[in-house]
C-alpha positions as CSV (number, residue, x, y, z in Angstrom):
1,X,0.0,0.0,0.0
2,X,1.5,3.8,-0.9
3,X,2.1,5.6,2.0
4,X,0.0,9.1,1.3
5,X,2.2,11.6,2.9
6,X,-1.4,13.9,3.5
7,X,-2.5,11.0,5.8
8,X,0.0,10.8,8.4
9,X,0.5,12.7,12.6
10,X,3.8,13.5,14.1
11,X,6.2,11.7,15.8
12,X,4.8,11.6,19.6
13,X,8.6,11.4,21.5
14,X,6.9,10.3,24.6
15,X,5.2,6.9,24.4
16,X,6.4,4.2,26.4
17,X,6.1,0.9,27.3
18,X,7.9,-1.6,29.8
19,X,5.5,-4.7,29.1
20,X,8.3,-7.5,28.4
21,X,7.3,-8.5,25.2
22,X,8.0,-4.5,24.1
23,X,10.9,-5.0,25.5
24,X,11.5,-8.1,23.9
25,X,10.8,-6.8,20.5
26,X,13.1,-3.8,20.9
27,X,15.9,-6.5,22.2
28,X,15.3,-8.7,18.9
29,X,15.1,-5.6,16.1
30,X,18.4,-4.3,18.5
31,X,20.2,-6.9,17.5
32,X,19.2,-6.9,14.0
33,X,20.2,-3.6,13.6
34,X,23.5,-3.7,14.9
35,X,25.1,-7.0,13.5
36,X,25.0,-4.8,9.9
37,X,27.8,-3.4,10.2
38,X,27.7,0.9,9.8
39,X,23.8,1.3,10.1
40,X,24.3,2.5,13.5
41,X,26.9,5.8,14.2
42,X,27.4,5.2,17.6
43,X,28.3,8.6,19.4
44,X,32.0,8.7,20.1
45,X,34.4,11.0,21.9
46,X,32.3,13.4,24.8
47,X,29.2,13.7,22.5
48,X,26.9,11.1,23.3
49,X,23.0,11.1,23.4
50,X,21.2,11.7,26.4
51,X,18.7,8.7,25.8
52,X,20.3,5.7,24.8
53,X,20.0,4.6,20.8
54,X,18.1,1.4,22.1
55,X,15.7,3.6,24.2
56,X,14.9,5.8,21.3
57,X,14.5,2.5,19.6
58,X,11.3,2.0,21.8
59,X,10.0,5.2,21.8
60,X,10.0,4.7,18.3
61,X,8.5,1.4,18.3
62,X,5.7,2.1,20.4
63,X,4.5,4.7,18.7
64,X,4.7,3.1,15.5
65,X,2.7,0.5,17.4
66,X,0.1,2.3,18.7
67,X,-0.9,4.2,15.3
68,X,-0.8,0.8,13.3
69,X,-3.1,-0.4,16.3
70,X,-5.0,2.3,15.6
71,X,-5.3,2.6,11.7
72,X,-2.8,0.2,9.6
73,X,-3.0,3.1,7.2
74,X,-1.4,5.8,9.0
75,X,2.2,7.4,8.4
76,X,4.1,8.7,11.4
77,X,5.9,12.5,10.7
78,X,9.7,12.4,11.2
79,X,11.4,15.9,10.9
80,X,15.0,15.5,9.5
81,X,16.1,18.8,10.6
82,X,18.7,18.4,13.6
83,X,16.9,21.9,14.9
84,X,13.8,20.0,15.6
85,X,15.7,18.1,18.6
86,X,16.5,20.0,21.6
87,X,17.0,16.7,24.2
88,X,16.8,19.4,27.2
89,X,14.1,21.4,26.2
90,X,11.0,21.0,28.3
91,X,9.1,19.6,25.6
92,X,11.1,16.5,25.0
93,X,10.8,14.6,28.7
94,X,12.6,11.5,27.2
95,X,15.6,13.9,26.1
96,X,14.9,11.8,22.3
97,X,18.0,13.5,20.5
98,X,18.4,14.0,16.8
99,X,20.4,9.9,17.1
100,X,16.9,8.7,16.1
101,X,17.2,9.4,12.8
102,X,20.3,6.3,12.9
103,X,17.7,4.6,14.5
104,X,15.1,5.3,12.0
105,X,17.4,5.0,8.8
106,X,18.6,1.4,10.1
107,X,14.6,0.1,9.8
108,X,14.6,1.7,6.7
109,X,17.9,-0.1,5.3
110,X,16.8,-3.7,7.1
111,X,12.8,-3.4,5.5
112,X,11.3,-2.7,8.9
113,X,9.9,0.8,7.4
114,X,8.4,2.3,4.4
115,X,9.1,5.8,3.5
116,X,8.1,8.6,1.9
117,X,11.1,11.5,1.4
118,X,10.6,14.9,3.1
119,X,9.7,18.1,0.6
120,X,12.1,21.5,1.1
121,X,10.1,24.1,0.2
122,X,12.1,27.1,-0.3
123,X,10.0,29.4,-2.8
124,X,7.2,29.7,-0.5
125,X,9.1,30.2,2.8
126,X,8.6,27.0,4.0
127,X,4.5,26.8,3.2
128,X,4.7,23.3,1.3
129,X,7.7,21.7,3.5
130,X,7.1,18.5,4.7
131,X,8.4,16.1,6.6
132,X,9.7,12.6,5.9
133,X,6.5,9.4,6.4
134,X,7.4,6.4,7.8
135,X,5.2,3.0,8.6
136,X,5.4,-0.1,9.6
137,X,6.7,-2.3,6.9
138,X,4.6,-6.1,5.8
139,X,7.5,-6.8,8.0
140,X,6.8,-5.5,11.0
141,X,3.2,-5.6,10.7
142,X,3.9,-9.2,10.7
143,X,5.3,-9.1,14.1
144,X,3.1,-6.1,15.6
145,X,-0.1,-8.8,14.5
146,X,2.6,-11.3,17.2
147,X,1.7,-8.8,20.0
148,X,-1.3,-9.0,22.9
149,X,-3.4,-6.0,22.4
150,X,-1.0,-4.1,24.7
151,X,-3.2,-0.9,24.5
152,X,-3.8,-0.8,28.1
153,X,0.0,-1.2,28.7
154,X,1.4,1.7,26.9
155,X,1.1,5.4,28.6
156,X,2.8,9.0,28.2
157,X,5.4,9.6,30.1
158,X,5.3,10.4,33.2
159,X,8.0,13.6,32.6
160,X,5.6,14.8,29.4
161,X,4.7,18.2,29.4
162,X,1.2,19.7,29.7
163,X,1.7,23.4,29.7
164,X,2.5,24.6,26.0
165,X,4.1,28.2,25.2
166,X,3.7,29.2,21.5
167,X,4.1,31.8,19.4
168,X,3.6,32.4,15.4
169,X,6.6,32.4,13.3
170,X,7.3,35.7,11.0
171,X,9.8,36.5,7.9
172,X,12.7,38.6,7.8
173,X,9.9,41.4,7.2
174,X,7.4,40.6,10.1
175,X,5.0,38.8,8.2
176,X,3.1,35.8,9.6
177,X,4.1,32.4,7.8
178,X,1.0,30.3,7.2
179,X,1.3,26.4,6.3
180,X,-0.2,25.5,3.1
181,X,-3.7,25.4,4.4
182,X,-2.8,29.2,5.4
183,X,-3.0,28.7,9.2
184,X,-0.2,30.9,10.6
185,X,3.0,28.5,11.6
186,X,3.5,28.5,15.1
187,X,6.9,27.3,17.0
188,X,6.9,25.9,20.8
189,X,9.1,28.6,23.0
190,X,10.8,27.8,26.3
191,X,9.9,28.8,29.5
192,X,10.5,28.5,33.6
193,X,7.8,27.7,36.4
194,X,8.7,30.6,37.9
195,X,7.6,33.0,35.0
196,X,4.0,32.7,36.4
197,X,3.0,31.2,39.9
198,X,0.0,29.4,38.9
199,X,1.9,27.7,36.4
200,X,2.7,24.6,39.3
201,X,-1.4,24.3,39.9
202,X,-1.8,24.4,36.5
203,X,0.4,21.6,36.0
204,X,-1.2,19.6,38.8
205,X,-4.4,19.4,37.5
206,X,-3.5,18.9,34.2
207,X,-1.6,15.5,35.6
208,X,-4.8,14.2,37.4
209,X,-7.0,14.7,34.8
210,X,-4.5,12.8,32.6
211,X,-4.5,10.2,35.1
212,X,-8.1,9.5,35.3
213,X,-8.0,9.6,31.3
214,X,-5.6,6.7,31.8
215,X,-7.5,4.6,34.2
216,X,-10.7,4.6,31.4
217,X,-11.5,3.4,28.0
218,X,-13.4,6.0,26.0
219,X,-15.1,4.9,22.4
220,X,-17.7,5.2,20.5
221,X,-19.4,2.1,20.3
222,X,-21.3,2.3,17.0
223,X,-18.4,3.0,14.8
224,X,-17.4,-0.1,12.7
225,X,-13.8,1.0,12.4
226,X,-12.1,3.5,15.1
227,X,-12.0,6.7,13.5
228,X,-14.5,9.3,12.4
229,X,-14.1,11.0,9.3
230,X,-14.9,14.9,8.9
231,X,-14.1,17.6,6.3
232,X,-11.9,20.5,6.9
233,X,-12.3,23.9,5.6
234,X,-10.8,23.1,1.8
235,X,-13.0,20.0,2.0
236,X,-10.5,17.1,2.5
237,X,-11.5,14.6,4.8
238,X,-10.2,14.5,7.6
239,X,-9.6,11.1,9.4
240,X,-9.6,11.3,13.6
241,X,-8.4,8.3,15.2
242,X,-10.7,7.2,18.4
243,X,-8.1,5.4,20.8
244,X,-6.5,5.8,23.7
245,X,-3.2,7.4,22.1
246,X,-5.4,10.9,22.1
247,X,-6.3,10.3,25.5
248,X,-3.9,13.0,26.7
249,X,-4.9,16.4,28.1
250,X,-2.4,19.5,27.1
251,X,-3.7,23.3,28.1
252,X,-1.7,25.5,24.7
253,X,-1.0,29.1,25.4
254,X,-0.1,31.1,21.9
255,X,1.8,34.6,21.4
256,X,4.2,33.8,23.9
257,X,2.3,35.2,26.3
């Protein structure tokens, strides 16, 4: 089946499982990986990642998991811009590093993965870029269909953040950059507790309603497959996965402010 790059989410850097046969999986594909010789650069010298390759490994794997679970169909987002890793910022509670593109390349190269190349827009300031599709290859469909239905045994993490500080991204002249459905481009922007003191209690809530999310099973009974369809405003359709991998609670607060 062609990937269809329209049809895809990002990337979610926080998944996580430690149910043994995830682990066991990871282990196996590990291995596989490693014994061909050069698909992995292993950091050398002072410079090495702050989460180990084989823990990015299951990051990777889980999430790739849970939206093959979810719709065999989907494509997973995978920037290939080193600037869209920052392993300390607040954003990234796994401290996933810009490694994980080895990681990803070395599924690609052993058939685990199929791909769809990233698009560099650079006439229309970046409104048609894209980033590079991946899904699970007839491979590792094959042993994904091996699995329990370890939905119930895969979470966020723990260290995932739920307060979000945005702002929209201008030109050189101050203009707004809009994607190509013309929503202005926004961009995630670092901040400390201590910039607002309700940010703690914020925080705090956030984390129990997240928790109580995690202790339920939400659907909608009547749907056939689990997903809704519904058309956006330039009448695609729009496909809305109902499982628990949206079961997660952020609070968004845009202009930097």
């Amino acid at each position: 089946m062609t990937i269809d790059p329209e049809h895809s989410r990002p990337l979610d850097v926080h998944r996580w499982s430690d149910h043994p046969e995830i682990k066991t999986l990871t282990d196996e594909i590990w291995s596989e990986i490693t014994e061909v010789e050069g698909l992995i650069v292993v950091p050398t010298g002072n410079r090495k990642p702050l989460a180990p390759l084989i823990k990015q490994l299951r990051v990777l794997l889980v999430d790739l998991y849970v939206a093959w679970l979810g719709d065999p169909s989907l494509s997973i987002g995978i920037s290939r811009s080193n600037n869209s890793y920052t392993p300390k910022s607040r954003y990234n509670g796994l401290h996933i590093s810009k490694d994980i593109l080895e990681v990803v390349d070395a599924l690609v190269a052993i058939d685990l993965l199929d791909h769809h190349n990233f698009r560099n827009d650079r006439m229309y300031g970046g409104r048609f870029s894209r980033t590079s599709r991946y899904r699970p290859s007839k491979k590792l469909q094959d042993r994904f269909s091996k699995l329990q239905d370890l939905v119930f045994d895969i979470s966020y993490n723990e260290k995932e953040e739920t307060i979000f500080l945005t702002d929209f991204d201008t030109d050189e002249l101050g203009n707004f950059i809009r994607t190509k459905d013309r929503k202005k481009r926004t961009f995630l922007v670092n901040y400390e507790d201590r910039d607002d003191p309700r940010i703690v209690q914020w925080r705090k809530t956030l984390n129990k309603y997240n928790n109580l999310l995690a202790q339920n099973h939400i659907d909608i009974s009547s749907l056939d497959k689990p997903h809704i369809e519904r058309k956006t405003k330039d009448d695609k359709i729009q496909r809305v996965s109902i499982s628990r991998g949206n079961q997660f609670a952020k609070r968004v607060f845009s202009r930097s402010s």
